[in-house]
C-alpha positions as CSV (number, residue, x, y, z in Angstrom):
1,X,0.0,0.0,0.0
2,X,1.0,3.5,-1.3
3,X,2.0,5.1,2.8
4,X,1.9,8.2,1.4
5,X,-1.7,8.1,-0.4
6,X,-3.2,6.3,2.7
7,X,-1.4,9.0,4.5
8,X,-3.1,12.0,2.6
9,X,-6.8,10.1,2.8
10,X,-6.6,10.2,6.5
11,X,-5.4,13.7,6.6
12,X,-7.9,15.2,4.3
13,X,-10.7,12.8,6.1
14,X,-11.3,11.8,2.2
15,X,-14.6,9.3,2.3
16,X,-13.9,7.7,-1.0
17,X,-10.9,5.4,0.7
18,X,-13.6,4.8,3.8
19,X,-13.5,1.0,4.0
20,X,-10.3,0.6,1.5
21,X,-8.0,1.3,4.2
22,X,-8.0,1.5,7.8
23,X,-5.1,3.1,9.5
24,X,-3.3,2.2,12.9
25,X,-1.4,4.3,15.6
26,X,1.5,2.6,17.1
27,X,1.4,5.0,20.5
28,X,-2.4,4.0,21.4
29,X,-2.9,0.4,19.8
30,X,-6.1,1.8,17.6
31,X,-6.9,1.5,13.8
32,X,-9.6,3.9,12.4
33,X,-11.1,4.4,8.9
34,X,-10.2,8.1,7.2
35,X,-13.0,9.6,8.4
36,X,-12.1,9.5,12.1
37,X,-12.6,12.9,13.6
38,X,-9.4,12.6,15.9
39,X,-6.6,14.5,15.2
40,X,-3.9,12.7,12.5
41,X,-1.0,11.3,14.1
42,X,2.3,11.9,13.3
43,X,3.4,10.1,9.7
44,X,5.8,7.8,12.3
45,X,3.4,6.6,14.5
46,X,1.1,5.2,11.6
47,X,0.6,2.1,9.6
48,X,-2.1,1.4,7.3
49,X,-4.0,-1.9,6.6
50,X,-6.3,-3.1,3.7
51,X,-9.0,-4.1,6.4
52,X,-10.1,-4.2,9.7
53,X,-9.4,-7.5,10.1
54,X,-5.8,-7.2,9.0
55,X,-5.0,-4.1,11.5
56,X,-6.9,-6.3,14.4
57,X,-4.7,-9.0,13.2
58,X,-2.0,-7.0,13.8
59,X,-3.0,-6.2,17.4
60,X,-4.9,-3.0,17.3
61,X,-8.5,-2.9,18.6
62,X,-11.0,-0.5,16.9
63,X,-11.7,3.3,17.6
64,X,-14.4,4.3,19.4
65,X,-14.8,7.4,17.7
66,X,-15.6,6.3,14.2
67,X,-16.2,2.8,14.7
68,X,-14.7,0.8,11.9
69,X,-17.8,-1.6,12.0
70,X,-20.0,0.9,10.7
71,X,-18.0,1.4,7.9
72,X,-18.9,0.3,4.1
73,X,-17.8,-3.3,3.5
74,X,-16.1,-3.0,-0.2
75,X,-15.5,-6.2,-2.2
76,X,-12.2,-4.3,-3.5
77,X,-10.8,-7.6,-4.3
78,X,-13.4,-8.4,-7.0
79,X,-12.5,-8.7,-10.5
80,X,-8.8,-9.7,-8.8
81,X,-9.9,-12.6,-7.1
82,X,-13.2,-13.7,-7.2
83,X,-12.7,-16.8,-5.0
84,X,-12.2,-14.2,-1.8
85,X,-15.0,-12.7,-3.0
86,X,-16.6,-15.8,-2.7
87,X,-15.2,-17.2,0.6
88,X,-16.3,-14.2,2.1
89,X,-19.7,-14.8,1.0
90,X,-19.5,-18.4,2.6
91,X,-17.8,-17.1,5.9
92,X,-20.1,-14.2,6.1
93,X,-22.9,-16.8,6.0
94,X,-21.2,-18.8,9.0
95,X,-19.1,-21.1,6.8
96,X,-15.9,-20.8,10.0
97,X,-18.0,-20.6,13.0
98,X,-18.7,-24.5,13.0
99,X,-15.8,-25.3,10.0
100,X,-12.5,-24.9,9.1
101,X,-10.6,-23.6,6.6
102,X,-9.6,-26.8,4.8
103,X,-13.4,-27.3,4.5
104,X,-13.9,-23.6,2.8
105,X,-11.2,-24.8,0.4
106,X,-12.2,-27.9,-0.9
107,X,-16.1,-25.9,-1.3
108,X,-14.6,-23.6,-3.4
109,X,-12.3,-25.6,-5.4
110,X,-8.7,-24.8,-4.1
111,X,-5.9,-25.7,-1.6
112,X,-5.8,-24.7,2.0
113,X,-2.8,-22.9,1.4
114,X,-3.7,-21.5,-1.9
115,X,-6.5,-19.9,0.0
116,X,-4.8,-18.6,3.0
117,X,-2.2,-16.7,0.4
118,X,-5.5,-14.9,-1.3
119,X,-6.3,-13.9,1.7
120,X,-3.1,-12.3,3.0
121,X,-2.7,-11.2,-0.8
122,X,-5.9,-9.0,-1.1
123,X,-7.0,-8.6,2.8
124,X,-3.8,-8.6,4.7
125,X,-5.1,-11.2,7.5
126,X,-6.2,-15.0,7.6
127,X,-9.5,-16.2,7.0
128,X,-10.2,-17.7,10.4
129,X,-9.0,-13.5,11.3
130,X,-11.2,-12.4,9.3
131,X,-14.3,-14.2,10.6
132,X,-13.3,-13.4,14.3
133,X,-13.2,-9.7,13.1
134,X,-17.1,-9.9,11.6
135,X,-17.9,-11.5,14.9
136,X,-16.2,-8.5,17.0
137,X,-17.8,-5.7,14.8
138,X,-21.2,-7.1,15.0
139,X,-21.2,-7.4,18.3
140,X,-19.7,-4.1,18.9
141,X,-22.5,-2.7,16.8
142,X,-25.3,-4.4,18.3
143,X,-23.8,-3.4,22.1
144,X,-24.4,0.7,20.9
145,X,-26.7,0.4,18.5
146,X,-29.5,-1.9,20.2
147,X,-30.4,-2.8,23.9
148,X,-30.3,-6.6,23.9
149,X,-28.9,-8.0,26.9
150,X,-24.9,-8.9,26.7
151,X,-25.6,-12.0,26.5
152,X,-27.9,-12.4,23.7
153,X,-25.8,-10.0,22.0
154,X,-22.8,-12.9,22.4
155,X,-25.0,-15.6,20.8
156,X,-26.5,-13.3,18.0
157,X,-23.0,-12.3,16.8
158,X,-21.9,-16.0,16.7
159,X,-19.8,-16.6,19.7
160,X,-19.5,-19.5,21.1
161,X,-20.0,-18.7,24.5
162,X,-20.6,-15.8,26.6
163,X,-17.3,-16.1,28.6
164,X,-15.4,-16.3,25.6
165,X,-17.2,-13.4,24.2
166,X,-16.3,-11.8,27.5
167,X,-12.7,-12.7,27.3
168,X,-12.5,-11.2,23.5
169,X,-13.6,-7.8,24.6
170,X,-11.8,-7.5,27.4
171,X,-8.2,-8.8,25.4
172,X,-9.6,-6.4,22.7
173,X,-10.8,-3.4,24.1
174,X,-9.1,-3.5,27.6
175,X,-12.8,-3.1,29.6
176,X,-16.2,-5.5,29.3
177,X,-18.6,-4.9,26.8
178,X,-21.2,-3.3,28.7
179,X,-18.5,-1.0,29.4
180,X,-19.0,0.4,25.4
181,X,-22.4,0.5,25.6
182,X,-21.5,3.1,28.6
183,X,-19.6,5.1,26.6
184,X,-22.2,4.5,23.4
185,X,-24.1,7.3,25.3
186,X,-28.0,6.7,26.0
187,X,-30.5,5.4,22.7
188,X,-34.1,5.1,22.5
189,X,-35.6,1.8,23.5
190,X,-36.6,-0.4,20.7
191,X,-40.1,-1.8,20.4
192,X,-38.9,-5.2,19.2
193,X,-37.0,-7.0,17.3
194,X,-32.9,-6.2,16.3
195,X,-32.4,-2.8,14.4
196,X,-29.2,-2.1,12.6
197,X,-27.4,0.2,10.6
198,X,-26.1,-1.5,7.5
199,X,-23.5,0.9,5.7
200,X,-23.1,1.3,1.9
201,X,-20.6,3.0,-0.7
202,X,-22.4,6.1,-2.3
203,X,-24.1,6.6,-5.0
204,X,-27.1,4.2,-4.1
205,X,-30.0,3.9,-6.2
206,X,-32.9,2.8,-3.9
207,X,-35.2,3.9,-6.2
208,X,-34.0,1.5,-9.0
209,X,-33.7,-1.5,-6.4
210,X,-37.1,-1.0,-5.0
211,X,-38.8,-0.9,-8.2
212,X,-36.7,-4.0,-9.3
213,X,-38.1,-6.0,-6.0
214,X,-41.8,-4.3,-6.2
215,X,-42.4,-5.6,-9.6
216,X,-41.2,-9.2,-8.2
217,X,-43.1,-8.9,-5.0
218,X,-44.8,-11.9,-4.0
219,X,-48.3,-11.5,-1.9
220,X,-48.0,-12.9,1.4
221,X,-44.3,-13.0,1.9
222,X,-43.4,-9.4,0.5
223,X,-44.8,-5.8,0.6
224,X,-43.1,-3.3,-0.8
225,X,-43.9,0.5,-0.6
226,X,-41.7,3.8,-1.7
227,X,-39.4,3.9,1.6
228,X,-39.6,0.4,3.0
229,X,-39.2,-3.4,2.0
230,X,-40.8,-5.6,4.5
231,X,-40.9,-10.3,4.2
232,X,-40.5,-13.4,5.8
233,X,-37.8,-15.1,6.0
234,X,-36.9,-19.1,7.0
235,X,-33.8,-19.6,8.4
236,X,-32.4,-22.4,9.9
237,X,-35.7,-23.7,10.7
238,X,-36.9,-20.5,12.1
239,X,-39.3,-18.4,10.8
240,X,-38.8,-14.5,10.9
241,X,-39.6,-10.7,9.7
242,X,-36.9,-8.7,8.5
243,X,-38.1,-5.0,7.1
244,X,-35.7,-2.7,5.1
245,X,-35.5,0.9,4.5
246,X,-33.1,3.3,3.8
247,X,-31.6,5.4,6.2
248,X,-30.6,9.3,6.8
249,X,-27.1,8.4,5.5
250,X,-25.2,6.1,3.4
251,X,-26.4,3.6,5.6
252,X,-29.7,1.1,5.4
253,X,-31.7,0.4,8.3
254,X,-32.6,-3.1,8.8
255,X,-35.3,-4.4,11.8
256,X,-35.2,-7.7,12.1
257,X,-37.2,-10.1,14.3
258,X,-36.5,-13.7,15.2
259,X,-37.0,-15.8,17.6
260,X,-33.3,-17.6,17.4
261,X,-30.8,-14.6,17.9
262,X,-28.2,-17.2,16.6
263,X,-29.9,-16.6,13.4
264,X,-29.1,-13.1,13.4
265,X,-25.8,-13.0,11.1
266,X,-27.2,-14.9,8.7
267,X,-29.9,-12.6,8.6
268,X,-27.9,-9.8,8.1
269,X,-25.7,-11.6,5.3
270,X,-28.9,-11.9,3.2
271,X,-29.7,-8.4,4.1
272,X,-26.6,-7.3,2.5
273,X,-26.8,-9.9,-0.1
274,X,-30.0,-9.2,-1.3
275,X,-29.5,-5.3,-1.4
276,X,-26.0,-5.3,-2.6
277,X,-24.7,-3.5,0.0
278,X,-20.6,-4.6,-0.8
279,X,-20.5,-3.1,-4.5
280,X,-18.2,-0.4,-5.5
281,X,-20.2,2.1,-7.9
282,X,-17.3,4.2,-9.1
283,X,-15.1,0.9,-10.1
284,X,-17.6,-0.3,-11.8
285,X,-19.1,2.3,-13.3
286,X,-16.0,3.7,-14.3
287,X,-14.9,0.3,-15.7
288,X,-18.6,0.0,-17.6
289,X,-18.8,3.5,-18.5
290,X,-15.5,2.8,-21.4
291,X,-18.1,1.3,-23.3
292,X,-20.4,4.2,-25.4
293,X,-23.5,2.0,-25.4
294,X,-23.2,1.5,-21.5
295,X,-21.9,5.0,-20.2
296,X,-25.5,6.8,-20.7
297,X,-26.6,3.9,-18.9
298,X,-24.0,4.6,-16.2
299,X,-24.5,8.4,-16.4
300,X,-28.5,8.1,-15.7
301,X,-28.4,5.6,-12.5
302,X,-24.8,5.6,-11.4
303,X,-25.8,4.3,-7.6
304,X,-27.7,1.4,-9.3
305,X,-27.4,-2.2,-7.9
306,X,-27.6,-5.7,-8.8
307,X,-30.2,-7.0,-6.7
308,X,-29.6,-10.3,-4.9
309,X,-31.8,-13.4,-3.3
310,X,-32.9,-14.3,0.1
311,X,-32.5,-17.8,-0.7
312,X,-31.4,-20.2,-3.6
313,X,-34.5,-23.0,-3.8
314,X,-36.6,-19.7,-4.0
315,X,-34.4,-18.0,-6.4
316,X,-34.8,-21.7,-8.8
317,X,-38.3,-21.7,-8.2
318,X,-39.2,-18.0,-9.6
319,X,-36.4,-17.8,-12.2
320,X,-38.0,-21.5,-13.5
321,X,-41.6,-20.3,-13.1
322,X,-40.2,-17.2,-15.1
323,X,-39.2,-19.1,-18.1
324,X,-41.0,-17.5,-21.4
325,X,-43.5,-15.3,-19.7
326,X,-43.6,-11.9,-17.9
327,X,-42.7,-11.2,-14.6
328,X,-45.9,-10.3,-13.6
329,X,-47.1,-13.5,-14.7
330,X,-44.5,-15.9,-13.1
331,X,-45.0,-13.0,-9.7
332,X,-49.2,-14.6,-9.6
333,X,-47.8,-18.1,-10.0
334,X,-45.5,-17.8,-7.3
335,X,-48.2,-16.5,-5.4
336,X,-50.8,-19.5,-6.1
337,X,-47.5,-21.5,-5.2
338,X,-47.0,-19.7,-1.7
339,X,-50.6,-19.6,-1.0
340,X,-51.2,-23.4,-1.5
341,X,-47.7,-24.5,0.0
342,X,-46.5,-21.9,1.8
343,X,-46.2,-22.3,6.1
344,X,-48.3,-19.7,8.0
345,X,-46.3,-17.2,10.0
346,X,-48.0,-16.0,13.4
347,X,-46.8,-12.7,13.9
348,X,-48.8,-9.8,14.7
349,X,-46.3,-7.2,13.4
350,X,-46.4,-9.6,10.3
351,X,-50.0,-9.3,10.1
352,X,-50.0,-5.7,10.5
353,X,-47.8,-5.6,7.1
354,X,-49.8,-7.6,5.2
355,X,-47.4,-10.9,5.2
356,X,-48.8,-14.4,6.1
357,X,-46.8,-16.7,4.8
358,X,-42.9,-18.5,4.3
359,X,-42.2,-19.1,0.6
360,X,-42.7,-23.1,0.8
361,X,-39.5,-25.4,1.7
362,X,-38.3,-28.3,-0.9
363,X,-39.5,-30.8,1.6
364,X,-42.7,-29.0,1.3
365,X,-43.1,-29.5,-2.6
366,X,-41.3,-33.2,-2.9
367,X,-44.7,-35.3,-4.7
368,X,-46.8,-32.5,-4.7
369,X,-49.0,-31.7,-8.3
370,X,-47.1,-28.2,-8.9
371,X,-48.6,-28.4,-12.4
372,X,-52.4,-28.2,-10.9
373,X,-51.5,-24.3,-9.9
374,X,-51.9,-23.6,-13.7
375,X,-48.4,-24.0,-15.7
376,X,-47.1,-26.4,-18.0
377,X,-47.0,-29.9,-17.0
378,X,-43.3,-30.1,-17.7
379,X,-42.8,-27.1,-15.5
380,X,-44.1,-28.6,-12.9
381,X,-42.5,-31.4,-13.1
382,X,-39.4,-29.9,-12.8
383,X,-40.3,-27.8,-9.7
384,X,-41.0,-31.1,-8.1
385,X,-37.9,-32.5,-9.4
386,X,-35.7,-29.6,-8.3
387,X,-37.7,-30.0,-4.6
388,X,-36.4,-33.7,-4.4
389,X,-32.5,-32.8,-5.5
390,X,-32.4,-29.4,-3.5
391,X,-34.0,-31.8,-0.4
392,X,-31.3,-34.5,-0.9
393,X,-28.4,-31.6,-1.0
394,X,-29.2,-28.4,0.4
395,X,-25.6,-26.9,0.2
396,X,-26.3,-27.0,-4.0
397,X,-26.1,-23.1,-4.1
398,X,-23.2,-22.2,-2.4
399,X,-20.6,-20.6,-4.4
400,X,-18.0,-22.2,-5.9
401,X,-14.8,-22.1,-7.5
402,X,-15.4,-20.0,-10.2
403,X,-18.3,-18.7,-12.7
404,X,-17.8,-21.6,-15.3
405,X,-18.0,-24.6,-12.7
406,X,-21.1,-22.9,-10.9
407,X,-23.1,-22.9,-13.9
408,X,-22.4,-26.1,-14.7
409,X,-23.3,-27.3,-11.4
410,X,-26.4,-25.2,-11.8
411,X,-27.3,-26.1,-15.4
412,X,-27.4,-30.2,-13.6
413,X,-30.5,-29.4,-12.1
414,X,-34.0,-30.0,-13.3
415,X,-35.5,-27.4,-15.5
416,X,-32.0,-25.4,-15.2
417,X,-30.6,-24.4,-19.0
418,X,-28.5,-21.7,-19.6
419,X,-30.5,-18.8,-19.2
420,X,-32.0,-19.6,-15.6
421,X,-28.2,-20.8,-14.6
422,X,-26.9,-17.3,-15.3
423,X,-29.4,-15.5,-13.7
424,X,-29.8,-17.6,-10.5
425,X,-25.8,-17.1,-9.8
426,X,-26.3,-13.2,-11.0
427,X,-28.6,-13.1,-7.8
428,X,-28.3,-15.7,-5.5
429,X,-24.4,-16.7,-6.1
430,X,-23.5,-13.5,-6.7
431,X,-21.5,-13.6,-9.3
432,X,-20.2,-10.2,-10.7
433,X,-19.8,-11.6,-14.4
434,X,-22.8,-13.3,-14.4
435,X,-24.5,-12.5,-17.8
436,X,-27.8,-14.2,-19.5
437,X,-26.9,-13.4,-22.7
438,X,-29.9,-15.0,-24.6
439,X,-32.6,-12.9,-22.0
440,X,-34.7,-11.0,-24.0
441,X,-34.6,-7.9,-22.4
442,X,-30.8,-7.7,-22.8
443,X,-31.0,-8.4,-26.5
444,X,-34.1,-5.3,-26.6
445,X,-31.9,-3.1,-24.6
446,X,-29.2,-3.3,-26.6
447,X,-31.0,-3.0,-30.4
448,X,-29.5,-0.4,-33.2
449,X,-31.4,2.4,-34.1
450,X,-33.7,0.6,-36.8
451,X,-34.7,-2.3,-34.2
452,X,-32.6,-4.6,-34.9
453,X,-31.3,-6.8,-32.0
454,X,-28.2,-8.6,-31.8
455,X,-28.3,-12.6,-32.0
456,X,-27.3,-14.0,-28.4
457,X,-23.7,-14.6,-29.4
458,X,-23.2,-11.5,-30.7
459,X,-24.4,-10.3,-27.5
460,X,-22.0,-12.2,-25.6
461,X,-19.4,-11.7,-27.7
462,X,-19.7,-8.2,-27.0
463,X,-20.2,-8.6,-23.2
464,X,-16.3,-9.5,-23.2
465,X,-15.3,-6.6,-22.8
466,X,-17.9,-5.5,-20.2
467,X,-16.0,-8.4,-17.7
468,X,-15.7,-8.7,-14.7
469,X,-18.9,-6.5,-14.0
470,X,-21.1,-8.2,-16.4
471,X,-23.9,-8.9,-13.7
472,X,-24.0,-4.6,-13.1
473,X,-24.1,-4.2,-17.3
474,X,-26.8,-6.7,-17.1
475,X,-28.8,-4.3,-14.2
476,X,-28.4,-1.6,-16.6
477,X,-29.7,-2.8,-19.8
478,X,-32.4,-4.0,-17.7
479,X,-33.4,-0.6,-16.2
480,X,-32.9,0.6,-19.6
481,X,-35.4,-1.6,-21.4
482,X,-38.0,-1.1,-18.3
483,X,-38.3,2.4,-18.7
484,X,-38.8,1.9,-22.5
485,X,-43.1,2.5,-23.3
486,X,-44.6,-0.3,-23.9
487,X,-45.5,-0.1,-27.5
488,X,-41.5,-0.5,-28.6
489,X,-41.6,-4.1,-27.0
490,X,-42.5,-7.2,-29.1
491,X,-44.1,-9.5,-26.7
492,X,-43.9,-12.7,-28.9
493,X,-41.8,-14.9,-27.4
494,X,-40.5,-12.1,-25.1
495,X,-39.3,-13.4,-21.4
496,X,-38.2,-10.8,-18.5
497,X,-35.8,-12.3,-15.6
498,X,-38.1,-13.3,-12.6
């Protein structure tokens, strides 16, 4: 890392490096991010880190002034290594708090050792590091930002005990964690339920994202107004609410209400997931924008977002139902699907939103007539058949080693081709350079002057040079063709992405 560059961000407080690099003061054992209001130290007590967990490796502990947990969680690494990108996704999700890192490895194709020099390579810090740092932020966040007891707030942030949670903050911090929430200053009493701040990288585009999960909204287990985004959620055989909107700064606001608090970082992950919370706008846009069909498209929603899934058999299900018809009609047979199949929730704040149901298990749909809902008789079939494989081998949408081997894993499944591959690890993988090439709406979005549309290989052969951000192209052409009237569309054969 450039000292003297990491050196001017923290002197000119410059937010564009916040969460790029965190810097650490040799005299008082404390890393901040550039914002910190405190005064800079001298250039000779200062070393700077590529992440928190890297300066907490190191041995610092975090300020208490600008709180490096609250600060934007960048996937830098991207388009550099992808299979960081991805064991973060899987450690994020609680891949290390019951496993090991041999076991991350082999689930995303490479050696232990391999993975370990990534991780030193791109993050400065090991992976088992890196998962006790989440833990520690989380935890320090929910301790001043919410009122739970200390020790619900050690099992919600994933540790395994609450002495050792104990023991970690007072190594870390020098003082026990109630001691924080002390200095955290009084906050208002919550009602119910776990609310936190979840922090982004500016521009964001809630407008686009919103509209994006609004026209996808299923009755029952979504309702979606202007400033909020409200569902159930399953979770490790828990049923929940979680309700999104955005904040008064770069920040979302997530409340989130469970009965297992153990449940809560997983939560979270799919929080972040599904809302994208982790891009980079100005890398991408700036590496999209080199391209004169794409950089209007960049220009008009720069803060836009490729919106992710809350869960992979649900992502299947809807991008399977989806196949050659509109969203809006594959959104009412989802619907019939939830309403038939889906598991009550009994929850009166629930009730209060309008939701009723959890979008239905695979056990839930193995030998059930799927077809009888009103779709194809092969569809259905394969919605049963995906139930009984997804059943057998739940772990079937976790990331793995690189774009190529996920769709082929994907593409194995029933009813899976190439089109519903792509899009399911666009959204639920989250893949960067995931690109349906052969969806309609692409192919519409990107037509010359006269109407004509490229063939599908054409489009992907032009999508080359759109790598490794294909997924955020995708978003665009997307938003592009949506706000497009309706008499410029040709609705033969014409399928939208569910």
């Amino acid at each position: 890392m450039d000292f003297e560059a990491c050196r001017r961000a923290f002197q000119t407080r410059d937010a564009r490096f916040d969460g790029r690099v965190f810097g650490a003061v040799k005299t008082t054992g404390i890393y901040c991010r550039p914002i910190c209001p405190a005064r800079t130290p001298k250039a000779e007590n200062m070393t700077f880190y590529p992440s928190a967990a890297a300066a907490q490796e190191a041995g610092y502990r975090p300020c208490l002034r600008c709180r490096p947990e609250a600060s934007p969680d960048l996937g830098a690494w991207r388009g550099t290594s992808n299979t960081v990108s991805r064991a973060l996704a899987l450690i994020e999700g609680g891949a290390l708090d019951g496993g090991d890192v041999d076991a991350l490895a082999a689930r995303l194709g490479v050696g232990e050792r391999q993975l370990r020099r990534l991780f030193r390579q791109h993050l400065g810090a090991a992976p088992i590091t890196v998962a006790q740092t989440r833990r520690v932020l989380l935890a320090k966040q929910l301790i001043q930002e919410t009122r739970l007891p200390m020790a619900e707030v050690a099992l919600a942030s994933g540790f395994g005990s609450v002495r050792r949670f104990n023991e970690t903050f007072q190594q870390l911090f020098g003082r026990p964690p109630g001691a924080l929430r002390r200095l955290a200053g009084e906050a208002s009493a919550e009602t119910a339920g776990v609310t936190v701040k979840l922090p982004y990288r500016a521009p964001y585009d809630w407008d686009a994202i919103i509209g994006f999960l609004t026209a996808r909204a299923i009755p029952g287990v979504e309702t979606v107004s202007a400033r909020r985004y409200a569902r159930t959620l399953s979770v490790e055989g828990a049923t929940g609410l979680v309700v999104v909107a955005p904040g008064e700064g770069d920040f979302l606001v997530a409340e989130i209400r469970f009965p297992k608090l153990k449940a809560l970082p997983a939560v979270i992950a799919r929080v972040r997931r599904v809302f994208d919370l982790t891009a980079d706008p100005h890398r991408i846009g700036a590496h999209l924008s080199q391209d004169e069909a794409l950089a209007p498209l960049v220009a008009a929603r720069p803060g836009l977002r490729a919106p992710g899934a809350w869960d992979g058999f649900e992502m299947a299900v809807r991008a399977i139902l989806g196949q050659q018809i509109t969203v809006t009609a594959a959104r009412n047979l989802a619907a019939k699907l939830v309403a038939t199949y889906g598991e009550p929730i009994e929850d009166a704040a629930a009730a209060k939103l309008g939701l009723t149901r959890v979008f239905p298990t695979p056990e839930r749909l193995v030998g059930q007539d799927i077809a009888a809902l009103g779709m194809p008789r092969a569809r259905g079939a394969a919605l049963e058949a995906l139930a009984s494989t997804v059943a057998a081998d739940p772990a079937i949408f976790t990331p793995r080693a690189d774009l190529e081997s996920a769709i082929q894993a994907l593409s194995s499944l029933p009813g899976v081709g190439e089109w519903t591959a792509q899009y399911i690890a666009l959204r639920e993988l989250r893949e960067p350079d995931a690109f349906p090439h052969a969806d309609i709406g692409l192919l519409r979005a990107m037509a010359a002057p006269d109407g004509t549309r490229p063939t599908p290989d054409a489009l992907l052969a032009r999508s080359q040079a759109w790598r490794p951000w294909r997924a955020y192209a995708a978003q665009h052409l997307w938003a592009a063709d949506a706000a497009e009237p309706e008499t410029k569309r040709t609705k033969t054969h014409d399928r939208h992405a569910a």
